[in-house]
mmCIF entry with sequence, helices, sheets and N, C-alpha, C, O atoms, coordinates in Angstrom:
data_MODEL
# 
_entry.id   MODEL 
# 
_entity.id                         1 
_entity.type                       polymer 
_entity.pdbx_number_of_molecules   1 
# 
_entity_poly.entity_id                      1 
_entity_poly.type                           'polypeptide(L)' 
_entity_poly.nstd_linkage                   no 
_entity_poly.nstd_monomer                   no 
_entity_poly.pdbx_seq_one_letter_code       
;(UNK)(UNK)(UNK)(UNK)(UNK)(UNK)(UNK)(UNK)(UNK)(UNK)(UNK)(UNK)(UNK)(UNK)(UNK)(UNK)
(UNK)(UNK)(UNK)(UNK)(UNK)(UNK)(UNK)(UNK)(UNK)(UNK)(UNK)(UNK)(UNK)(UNK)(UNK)(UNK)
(UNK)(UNK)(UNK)(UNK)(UNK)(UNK)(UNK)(UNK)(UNK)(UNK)(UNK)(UNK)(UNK)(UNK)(UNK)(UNK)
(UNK)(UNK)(UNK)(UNK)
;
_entity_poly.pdbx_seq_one_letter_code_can   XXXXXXXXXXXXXXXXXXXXXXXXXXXXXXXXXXXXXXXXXXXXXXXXXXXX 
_entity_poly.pdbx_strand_id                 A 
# 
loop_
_entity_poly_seq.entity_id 
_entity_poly_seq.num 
_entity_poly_seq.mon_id 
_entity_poly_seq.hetero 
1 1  UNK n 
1 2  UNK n 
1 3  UNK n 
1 4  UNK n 
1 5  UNK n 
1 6  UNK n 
1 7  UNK n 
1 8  UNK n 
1 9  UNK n 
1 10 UNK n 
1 11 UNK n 
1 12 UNK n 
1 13 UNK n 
1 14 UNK n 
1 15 UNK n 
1 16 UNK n 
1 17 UNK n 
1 18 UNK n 
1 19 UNK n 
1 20 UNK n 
1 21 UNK n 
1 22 UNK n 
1 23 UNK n 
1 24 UNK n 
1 25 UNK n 
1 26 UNK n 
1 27 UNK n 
1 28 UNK n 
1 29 UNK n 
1 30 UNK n 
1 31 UNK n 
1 32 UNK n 
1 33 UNK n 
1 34 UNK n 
1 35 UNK n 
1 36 UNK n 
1 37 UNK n 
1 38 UNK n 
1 39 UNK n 
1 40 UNK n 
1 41 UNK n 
1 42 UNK n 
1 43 UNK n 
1 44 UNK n 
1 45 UNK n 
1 46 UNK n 
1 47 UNK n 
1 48 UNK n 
1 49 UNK n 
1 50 UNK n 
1 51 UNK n 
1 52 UNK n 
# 
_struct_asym.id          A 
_struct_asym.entity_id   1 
# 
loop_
_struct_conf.conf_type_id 
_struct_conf.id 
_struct_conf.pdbx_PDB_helix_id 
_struct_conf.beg_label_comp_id 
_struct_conf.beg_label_asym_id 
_struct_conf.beg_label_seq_id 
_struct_conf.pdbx_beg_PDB_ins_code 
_struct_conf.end_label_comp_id 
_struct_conf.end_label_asym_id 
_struct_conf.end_label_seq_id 
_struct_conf.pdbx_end_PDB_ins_code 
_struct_conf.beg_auth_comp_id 
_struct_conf.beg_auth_asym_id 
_struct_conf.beg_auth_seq_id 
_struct_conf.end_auth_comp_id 
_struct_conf.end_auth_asym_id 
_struct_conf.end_auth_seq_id 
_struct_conf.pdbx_PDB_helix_class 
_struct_conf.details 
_struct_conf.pdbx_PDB_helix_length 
HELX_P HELX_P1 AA1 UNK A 22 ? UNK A 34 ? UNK A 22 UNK A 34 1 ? 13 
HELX_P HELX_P2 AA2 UNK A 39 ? UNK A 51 ? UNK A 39 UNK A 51 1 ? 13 
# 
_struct_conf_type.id          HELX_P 
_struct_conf_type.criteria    ? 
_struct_conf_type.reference   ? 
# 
loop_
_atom_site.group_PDB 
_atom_site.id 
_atom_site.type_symbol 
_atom_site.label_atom_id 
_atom_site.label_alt_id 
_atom_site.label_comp_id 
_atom_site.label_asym_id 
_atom_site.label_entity_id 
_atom_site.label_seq_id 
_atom_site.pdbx_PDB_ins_code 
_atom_site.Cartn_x 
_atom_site.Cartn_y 
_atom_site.Cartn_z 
_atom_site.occupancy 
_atom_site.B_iso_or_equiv 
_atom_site.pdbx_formal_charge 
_atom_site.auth_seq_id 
_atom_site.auth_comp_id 
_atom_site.auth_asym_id 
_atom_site.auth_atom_id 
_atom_site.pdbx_PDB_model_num 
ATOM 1   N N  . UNK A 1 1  ? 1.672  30.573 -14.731 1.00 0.00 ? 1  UNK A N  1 
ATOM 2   C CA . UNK A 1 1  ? 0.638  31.586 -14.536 1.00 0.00 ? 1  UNK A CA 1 
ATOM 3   C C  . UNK A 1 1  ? 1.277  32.841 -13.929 1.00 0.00 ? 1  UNK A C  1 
ATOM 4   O O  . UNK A 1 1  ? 2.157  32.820 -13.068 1.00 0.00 ? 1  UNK A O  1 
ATOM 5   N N  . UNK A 1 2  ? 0.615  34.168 -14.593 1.00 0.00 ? 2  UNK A N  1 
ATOM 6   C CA . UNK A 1 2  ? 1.634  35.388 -13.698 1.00 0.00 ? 2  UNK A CA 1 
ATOM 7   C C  . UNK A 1 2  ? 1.289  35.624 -12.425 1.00 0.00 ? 2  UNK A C  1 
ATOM 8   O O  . UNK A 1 2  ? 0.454  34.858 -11.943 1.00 0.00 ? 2  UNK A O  1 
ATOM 9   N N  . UNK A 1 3  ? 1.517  36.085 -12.066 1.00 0.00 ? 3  UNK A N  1 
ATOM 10  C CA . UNK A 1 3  ? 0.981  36.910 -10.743 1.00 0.00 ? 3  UNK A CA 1 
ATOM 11  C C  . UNK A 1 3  ? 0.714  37.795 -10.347 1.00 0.00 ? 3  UNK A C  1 
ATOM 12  O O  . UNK A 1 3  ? 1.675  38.562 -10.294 1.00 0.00 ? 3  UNK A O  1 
ATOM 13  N N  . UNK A 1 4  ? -0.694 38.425 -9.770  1.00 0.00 ? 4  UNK A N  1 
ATOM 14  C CA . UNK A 1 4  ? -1.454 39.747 -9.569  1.00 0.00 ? 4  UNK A CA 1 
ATOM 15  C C  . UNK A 1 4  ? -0.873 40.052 -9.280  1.00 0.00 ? 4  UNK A C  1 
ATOM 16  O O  . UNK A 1 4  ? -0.125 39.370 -8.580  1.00 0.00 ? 4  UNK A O  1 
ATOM 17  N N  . UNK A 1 5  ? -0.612 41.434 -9.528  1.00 0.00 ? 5  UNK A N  1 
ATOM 18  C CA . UNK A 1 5  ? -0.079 42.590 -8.871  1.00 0.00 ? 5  UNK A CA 1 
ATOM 19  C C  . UNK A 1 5  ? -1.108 43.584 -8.243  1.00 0.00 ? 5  UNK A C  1 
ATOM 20  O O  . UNK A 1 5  ? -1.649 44.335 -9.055  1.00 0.00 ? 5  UNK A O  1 
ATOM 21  N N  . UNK A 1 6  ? -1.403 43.691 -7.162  1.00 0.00 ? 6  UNK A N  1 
ATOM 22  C CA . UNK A 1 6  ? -2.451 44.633 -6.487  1.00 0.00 ? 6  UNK A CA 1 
ATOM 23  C C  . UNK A 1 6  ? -1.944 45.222 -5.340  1.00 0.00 ? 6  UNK A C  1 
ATOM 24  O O  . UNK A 1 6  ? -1.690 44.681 -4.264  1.00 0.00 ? 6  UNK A O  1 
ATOM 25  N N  . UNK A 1 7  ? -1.763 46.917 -5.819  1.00 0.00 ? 7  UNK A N  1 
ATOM 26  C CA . UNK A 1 7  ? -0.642 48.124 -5.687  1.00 0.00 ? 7  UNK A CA 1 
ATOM 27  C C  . UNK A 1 7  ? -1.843 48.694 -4.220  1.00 0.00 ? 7  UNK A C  1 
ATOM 28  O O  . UNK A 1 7  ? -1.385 49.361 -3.292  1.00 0.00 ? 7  UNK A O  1 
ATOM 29  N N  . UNK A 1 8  ? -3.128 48.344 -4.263  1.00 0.00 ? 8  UNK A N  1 
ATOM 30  C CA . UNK A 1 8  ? -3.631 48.841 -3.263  1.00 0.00 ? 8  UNK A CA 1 
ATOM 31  C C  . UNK A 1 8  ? -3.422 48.365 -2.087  1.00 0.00 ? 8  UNK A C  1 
ATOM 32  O O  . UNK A 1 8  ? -3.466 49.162 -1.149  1.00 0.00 ? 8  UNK A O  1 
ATOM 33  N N  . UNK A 1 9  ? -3.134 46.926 -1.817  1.00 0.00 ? 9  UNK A N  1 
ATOM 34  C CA . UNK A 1 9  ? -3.141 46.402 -0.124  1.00 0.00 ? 9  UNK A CA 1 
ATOM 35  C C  . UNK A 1 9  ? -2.336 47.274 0.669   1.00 0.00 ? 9  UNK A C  1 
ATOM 36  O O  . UNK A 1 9  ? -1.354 47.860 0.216   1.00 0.00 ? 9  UNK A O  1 
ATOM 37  N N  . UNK A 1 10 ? -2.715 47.364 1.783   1.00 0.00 ? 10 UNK A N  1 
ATOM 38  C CA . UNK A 1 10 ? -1.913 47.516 2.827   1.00 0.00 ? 10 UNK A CA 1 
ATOM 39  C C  . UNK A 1 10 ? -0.645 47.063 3.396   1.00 0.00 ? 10 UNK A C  1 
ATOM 40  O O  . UNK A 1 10 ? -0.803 45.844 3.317   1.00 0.00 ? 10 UNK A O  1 
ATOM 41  N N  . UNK A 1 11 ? 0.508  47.238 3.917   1.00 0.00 ? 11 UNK A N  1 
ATOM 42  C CA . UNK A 1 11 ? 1.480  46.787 4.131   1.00 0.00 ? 11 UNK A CA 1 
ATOM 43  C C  . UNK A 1 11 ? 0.976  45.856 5.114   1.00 0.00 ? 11 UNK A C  1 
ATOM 44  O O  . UNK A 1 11 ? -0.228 45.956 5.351   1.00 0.00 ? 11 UNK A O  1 
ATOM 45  N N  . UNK A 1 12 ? 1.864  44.654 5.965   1.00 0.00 ? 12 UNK A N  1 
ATOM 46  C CA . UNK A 1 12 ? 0.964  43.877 6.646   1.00 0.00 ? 12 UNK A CA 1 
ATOM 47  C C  . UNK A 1 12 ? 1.672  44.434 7.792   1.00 0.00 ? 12 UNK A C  1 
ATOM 48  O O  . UNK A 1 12 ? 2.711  45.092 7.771   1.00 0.00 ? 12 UNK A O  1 
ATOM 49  N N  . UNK A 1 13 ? 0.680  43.936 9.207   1.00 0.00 ? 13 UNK A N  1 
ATOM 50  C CA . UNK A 1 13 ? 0.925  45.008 10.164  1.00 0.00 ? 13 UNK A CA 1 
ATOM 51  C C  . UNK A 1 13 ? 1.038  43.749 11.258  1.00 0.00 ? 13 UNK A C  1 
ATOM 52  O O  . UNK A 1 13 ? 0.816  42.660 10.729  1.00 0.00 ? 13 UNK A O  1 
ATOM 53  N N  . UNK A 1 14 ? 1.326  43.698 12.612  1.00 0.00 ? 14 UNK A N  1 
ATOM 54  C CA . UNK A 1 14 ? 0.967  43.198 13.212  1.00 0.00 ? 14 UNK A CA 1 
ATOM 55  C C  . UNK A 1 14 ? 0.617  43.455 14.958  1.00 0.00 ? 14 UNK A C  1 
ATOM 56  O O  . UNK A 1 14 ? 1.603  43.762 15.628  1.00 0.00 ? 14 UNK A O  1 
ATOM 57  N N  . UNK A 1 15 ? -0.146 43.391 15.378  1.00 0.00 ? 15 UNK A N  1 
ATOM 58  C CA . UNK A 1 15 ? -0.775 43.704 16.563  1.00 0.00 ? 15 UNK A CA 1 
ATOM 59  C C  . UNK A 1 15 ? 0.098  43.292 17.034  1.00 0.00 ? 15 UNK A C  1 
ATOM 60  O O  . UNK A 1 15 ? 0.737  42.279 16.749  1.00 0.00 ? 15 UNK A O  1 
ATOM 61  N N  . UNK A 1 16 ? 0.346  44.602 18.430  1.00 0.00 ? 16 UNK A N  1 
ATOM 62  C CA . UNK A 1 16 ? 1.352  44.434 19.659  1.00 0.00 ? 16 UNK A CA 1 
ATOM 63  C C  . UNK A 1 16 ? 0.567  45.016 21.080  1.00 0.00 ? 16 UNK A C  1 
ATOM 64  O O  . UNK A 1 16 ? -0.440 45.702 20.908  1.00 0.00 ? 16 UNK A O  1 
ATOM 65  N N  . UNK A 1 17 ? 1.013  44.751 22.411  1.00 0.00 ? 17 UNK A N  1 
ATOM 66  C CA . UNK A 1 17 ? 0.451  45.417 23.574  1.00 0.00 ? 17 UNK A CA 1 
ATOM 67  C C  . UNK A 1 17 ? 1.396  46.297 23.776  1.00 0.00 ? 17 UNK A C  1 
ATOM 68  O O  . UNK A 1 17 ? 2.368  45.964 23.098  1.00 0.00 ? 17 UNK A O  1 
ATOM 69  N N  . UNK A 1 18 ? 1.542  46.977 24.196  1.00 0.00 ? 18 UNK A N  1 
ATOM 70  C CA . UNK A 1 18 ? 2.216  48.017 24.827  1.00 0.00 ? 18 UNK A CA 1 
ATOM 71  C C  . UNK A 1 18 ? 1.543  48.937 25.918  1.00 0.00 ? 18 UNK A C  1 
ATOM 72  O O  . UNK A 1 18 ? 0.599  49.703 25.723  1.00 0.00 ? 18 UNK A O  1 
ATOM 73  N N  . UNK A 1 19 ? 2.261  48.695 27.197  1.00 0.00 ? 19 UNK A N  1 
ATOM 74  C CA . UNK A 1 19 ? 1.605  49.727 28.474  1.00 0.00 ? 19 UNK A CA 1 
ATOM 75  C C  . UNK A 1 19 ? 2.275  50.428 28.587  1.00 0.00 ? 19 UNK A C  1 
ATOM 76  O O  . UNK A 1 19 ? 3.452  50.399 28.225  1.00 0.00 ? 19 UNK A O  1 
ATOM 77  N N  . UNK A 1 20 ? 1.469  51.614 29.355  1.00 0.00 ? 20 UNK A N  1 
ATOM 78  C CA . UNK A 1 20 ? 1.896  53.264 29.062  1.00 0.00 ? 20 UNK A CA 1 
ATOM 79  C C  . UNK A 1 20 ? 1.679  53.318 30.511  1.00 0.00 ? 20 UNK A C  1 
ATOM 80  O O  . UNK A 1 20 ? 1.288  52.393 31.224  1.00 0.00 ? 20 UNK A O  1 
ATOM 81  N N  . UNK A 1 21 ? 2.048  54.779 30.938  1.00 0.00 ? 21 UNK A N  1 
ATOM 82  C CA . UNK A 1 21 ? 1.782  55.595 32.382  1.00 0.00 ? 21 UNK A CA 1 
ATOM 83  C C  . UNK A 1 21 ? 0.164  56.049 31.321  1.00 0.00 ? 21 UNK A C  1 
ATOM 84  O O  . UNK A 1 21 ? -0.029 56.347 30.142  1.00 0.00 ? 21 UNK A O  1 
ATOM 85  N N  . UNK A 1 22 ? -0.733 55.872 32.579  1.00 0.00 ? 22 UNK A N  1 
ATOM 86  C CA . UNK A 1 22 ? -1.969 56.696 32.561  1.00 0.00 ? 22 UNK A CA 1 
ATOM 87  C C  . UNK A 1 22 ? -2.006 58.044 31.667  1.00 0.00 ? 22 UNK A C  1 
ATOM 88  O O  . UNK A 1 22 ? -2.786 58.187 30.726  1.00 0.00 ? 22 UNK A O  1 
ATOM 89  N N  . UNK A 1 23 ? -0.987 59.091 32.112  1.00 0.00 ? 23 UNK A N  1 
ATOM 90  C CA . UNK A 1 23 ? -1.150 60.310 32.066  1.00 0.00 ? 23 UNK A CA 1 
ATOM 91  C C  . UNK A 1 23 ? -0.498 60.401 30.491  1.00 0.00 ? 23 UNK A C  1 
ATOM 92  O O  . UNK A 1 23 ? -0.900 61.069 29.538  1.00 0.00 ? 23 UNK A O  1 
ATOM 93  N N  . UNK A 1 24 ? 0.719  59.426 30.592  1.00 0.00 ? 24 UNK A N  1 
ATOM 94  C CA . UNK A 1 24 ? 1.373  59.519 28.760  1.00 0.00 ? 24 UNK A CA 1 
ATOM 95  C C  . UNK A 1 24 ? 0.137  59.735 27.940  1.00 0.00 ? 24 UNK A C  1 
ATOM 96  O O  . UNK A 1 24 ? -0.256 60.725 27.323  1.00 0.00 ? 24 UNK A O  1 
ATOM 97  N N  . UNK A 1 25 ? -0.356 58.565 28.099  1.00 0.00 ? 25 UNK A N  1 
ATOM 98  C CA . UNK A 1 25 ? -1.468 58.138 27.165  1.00 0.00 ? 25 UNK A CA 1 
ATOM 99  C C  . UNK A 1 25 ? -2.894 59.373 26.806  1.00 0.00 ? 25 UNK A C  1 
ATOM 100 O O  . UNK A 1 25 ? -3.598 59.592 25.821  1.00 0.00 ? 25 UNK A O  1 
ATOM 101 N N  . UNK A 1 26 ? -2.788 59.990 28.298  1.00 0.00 ? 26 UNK A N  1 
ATOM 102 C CA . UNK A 1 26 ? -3.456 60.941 27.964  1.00 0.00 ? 26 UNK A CA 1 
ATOM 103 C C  . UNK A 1 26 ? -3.144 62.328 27.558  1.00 0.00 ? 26 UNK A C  1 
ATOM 104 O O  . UNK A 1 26 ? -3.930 63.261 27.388  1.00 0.00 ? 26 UNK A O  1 
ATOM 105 N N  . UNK A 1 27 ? -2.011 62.303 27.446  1.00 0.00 ? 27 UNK A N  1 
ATOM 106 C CA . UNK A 1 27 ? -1.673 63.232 26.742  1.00 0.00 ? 27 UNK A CA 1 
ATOM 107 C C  . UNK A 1 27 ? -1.422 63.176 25.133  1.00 0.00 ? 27 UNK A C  1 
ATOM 108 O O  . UNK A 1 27 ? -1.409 64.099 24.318  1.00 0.00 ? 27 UNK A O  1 
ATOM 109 N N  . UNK A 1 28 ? -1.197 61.569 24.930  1.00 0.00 ? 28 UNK A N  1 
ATOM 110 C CA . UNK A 1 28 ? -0.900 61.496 23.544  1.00 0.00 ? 28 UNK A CA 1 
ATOM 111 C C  . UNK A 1 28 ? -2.718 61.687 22.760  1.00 0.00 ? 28 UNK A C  1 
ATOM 112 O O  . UNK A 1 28 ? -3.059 62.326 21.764  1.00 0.00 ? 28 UNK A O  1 
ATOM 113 N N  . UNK A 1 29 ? -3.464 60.928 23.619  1.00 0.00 ? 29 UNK A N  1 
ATOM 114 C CA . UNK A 1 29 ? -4.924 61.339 23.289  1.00 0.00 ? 29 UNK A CA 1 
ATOM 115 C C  . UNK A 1 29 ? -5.567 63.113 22.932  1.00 0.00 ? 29 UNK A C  1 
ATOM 116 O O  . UNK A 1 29 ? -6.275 63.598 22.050  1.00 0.00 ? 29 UNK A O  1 
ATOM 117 N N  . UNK A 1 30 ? -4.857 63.658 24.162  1.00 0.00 ? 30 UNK A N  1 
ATOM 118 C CA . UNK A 1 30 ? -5.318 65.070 23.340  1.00 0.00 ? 30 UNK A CA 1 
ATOM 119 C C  . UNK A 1 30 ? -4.591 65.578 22.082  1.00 0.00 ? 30 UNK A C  1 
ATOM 120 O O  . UNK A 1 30 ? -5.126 66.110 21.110  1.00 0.00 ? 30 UNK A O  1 
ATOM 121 N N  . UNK A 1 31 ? -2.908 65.254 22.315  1.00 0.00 ? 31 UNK A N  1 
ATOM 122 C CA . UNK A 1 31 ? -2.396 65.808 21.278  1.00 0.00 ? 31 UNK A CA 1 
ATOM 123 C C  . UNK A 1 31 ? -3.270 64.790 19.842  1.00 0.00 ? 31 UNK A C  1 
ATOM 124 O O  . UNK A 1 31 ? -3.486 65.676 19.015  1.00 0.00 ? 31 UNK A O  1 
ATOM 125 N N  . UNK A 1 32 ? -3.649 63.864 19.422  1.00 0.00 ? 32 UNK A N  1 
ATOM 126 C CA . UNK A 1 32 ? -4.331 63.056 18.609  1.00 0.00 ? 32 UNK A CA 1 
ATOM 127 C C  . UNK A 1 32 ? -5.505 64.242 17.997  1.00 0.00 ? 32 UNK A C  1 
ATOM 128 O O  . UNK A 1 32 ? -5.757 64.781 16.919  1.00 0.00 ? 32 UNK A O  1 
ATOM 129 N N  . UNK A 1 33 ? -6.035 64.265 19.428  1.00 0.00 ? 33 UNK A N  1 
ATOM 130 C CA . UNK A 1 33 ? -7.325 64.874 19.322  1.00 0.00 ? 33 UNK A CA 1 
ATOM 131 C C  . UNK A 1 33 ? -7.523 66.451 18.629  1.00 0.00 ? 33 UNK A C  1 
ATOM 132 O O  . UNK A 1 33 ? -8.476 66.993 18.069  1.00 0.00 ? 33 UNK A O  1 
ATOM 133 N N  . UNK A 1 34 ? -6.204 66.870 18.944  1.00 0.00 ? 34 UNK A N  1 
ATOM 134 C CA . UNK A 1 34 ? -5.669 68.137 18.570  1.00 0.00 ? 34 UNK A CA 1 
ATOM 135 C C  . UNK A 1 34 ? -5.903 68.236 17.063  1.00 0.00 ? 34 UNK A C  1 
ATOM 136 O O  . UNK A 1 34 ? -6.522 69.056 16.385  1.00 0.00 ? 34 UNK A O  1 
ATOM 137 N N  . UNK A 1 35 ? -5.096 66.961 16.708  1.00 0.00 ? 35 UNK A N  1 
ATOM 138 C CA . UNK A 1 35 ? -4.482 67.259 15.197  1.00 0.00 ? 35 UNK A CA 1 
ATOM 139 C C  . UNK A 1 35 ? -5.915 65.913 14.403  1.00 0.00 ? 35 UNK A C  1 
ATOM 140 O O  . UNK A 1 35 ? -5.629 65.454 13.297  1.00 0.00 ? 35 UNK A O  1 
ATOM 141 N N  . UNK A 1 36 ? -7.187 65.477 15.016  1.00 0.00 ? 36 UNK A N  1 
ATOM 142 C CA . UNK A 1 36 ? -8.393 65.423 14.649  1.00 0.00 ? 36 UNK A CA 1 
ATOM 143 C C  . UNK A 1 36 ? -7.839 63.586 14.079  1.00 0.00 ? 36 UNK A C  1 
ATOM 144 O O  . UNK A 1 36 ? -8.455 63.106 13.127  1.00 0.00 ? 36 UNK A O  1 
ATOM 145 N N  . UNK A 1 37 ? -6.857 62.856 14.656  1.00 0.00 ? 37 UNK A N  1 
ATOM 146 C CA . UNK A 1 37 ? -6.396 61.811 13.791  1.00 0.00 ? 37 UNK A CA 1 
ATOM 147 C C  . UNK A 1 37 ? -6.639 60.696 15.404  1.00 0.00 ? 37 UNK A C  1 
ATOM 148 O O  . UNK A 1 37 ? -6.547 61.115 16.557  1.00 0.00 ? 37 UNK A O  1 
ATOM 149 N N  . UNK A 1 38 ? -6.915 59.432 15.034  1.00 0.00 ? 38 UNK A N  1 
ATOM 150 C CA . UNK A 1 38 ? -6.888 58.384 15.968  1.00 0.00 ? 38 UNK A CA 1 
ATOM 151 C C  . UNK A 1 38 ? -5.505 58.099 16.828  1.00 0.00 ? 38 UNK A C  1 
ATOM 152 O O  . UNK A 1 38 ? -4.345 57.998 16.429  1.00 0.00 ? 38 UNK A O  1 
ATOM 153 N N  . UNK A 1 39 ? -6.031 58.013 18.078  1.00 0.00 ? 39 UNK A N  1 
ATOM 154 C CA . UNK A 1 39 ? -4.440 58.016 18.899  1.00 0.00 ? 39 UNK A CA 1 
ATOM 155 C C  . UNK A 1 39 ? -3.420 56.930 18.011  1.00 0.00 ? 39 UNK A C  1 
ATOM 156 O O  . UNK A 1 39 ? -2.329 57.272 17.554  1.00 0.00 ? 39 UNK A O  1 
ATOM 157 N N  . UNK A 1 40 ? -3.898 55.823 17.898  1.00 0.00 ? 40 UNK A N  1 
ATOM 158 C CA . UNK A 1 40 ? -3.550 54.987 17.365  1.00 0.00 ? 40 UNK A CA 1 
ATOM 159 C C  . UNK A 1 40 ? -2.664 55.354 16.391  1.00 0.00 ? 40 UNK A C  1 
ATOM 160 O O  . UNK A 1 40 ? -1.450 55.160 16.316  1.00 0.00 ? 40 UNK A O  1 
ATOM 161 N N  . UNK A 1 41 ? -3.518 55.978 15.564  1.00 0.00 ? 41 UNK A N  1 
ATOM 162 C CA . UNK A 1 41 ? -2.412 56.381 13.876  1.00 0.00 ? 41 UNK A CA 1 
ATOM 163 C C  . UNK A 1 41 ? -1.284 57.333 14.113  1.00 0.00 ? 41 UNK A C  1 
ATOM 164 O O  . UNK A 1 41 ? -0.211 57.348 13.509  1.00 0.00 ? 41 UNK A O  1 
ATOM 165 N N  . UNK A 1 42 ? -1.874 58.534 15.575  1.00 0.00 ? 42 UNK A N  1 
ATOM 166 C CA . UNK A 1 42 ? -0.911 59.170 16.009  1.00 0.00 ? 42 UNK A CA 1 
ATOM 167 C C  . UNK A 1 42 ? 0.448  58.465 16.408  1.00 0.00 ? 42 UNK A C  1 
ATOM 168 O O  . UNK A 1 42 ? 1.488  59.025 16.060  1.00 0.00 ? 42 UNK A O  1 
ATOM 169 N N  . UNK A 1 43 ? 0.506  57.425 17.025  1.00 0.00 ? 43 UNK A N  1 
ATOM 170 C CA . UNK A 1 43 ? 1.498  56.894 17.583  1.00 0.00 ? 43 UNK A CA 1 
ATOM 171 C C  . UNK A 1 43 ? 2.128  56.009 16.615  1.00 0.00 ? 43 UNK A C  1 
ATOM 172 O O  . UNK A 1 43 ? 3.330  55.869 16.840  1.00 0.00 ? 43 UNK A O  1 
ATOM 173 N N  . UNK A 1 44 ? 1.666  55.335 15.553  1.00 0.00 ? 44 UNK A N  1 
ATOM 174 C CA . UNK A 1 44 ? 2.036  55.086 14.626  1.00 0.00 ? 44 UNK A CA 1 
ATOM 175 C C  . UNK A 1 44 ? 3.103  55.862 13.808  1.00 0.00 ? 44 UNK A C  1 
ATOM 176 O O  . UNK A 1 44 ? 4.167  55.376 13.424  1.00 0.00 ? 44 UNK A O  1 
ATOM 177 N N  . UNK A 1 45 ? 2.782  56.821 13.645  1.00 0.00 ? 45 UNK A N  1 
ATOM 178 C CA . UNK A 1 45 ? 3.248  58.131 12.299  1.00 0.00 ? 45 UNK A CA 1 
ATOM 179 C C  . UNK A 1 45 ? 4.346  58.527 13.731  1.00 0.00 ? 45 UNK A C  1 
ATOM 180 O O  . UNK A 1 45 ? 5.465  58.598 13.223  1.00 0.00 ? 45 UNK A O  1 
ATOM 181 N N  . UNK A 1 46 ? 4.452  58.750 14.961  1.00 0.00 ? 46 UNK A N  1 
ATOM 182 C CA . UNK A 1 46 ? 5.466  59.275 15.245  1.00 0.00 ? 46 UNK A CA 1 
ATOM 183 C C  . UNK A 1 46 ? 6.503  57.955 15.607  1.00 0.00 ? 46 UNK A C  1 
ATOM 184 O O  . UNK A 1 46 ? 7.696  58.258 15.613  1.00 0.00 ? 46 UNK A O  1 
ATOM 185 N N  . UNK A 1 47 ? 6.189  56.584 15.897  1.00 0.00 ? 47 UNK A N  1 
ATOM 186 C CA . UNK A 1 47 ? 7.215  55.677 15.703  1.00 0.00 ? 47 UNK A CA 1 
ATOM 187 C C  . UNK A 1 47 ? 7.939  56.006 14.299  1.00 0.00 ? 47 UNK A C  1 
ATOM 188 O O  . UNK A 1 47 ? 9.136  56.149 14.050  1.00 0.00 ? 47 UNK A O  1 
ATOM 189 N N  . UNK A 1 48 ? 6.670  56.084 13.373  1.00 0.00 ? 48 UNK A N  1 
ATOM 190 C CA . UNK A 1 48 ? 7.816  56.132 11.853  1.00 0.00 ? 48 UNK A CA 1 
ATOM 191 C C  . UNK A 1 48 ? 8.756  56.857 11.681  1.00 0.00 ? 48 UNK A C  1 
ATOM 192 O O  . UNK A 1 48 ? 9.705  56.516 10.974  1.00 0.00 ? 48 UNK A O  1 
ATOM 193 N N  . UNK A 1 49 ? 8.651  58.610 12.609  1.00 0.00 ? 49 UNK A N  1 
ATOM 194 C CA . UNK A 1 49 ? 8.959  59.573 12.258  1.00 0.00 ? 49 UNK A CA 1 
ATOM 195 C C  . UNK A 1 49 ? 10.706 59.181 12.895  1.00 0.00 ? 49 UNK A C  1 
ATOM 196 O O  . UNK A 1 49 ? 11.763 59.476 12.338  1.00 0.00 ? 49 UNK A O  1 
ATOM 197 N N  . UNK A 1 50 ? 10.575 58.667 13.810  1.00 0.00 ? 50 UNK A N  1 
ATOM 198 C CA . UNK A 1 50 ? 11.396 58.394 14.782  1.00 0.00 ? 50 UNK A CA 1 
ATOM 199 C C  . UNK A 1 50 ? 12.700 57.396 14.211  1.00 0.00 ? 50 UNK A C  1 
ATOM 200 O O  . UNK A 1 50 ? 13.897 57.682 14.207  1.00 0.00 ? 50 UNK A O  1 
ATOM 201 N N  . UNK A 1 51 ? 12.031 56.123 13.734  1.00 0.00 ? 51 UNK A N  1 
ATOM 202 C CA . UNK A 1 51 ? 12.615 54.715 13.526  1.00 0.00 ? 51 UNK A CA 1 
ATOM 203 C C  . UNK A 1 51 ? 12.890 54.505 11.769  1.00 0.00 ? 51 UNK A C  1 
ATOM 204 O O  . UNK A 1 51 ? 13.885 54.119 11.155  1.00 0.00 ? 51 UNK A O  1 
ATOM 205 N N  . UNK A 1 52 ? 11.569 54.937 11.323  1.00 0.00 ? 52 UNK A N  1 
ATOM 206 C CA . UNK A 1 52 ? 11.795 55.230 9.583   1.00 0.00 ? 52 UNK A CA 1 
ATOM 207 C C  . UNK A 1 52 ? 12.464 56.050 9.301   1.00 0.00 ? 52 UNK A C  1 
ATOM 208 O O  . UNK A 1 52 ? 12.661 56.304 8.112   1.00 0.00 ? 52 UNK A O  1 
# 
């Protein structure tokens, strides 16, 4: 039997903790907020920018 190919999924990801200084975090929140994107994805896209 072949096997689906489905080009849409997501890469698989996996949940991590990571603690910050208070103030990092709030700064990465405005800059987020700045550019209208979830801190989250913010910090994401600049690990990549960094490590990718």
């Amino acid at each position: 039997m072949p096997r689906a190919w489905l080009p849409n999924l997501k890469p698989r990801t996996k949940a991590i903790s990571l603690s910050l200084p208070v103030g990092l975090l709030d700064q990465i929140k405005i800059a987020a907020n700045t550019r209208d994107v979830p801190y989250q994805s913010l910090i994401k896209m600049w690990l990549n920018e960094k490590v990718g």
